[in-house]
C-alpha positions in Angstrom: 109.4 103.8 74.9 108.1 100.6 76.9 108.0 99.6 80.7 111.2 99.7 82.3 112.0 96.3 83.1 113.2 97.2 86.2 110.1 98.7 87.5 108.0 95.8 85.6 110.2 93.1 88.0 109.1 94.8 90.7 104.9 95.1 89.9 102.2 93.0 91.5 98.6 92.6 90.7 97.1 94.9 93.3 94.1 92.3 93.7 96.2 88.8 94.4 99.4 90.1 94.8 100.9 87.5 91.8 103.1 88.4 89.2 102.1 90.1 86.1 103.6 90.7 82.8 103.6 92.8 79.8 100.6 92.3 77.0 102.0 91.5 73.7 101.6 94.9 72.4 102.9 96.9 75.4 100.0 98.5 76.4 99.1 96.9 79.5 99.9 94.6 82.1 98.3 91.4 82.6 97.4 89.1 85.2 97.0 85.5 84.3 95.4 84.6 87.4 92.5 87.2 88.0 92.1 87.8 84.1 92.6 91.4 84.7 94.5 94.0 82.5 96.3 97.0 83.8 96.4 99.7 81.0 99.8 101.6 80.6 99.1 105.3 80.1 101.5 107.7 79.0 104.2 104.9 79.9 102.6 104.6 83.8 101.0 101.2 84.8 97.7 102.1 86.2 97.4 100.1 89.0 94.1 100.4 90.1 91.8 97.1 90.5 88.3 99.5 89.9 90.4 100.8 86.4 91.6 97.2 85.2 89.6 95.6 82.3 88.3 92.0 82.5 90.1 89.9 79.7 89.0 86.2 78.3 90.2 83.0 79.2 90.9 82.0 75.7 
């Protein structure tokens, strides 16, 4: 089961406070502007900015 969309509307990147939006494989959330990803475990968004992963600009 994926993010509700609901709750996914609702999300912010803790760090900028801009949008974010679902990876293309559903396992995290993404933030185009700080290049960070927020894993989704056990279908929770872990919103933490110490657990996020750098991701490339490509």
């Amino acid at each position: 089961m994926a993010i509700n969309k609901e709750l996914l509307e609702i999300l912010a990147c803790p760090k900028c406070k801009g949008g974010i939006r679902l990876n293309d494989t559903e396992t995290g959330l993404i933030c185009d502007k700080c290049k960070l990803l927020y894993e989704i475990r056990d279908e929770i968004p872990i919103m933490l900015i110490e657990e996020a992963k750098k991701i490339s600009s490509d």
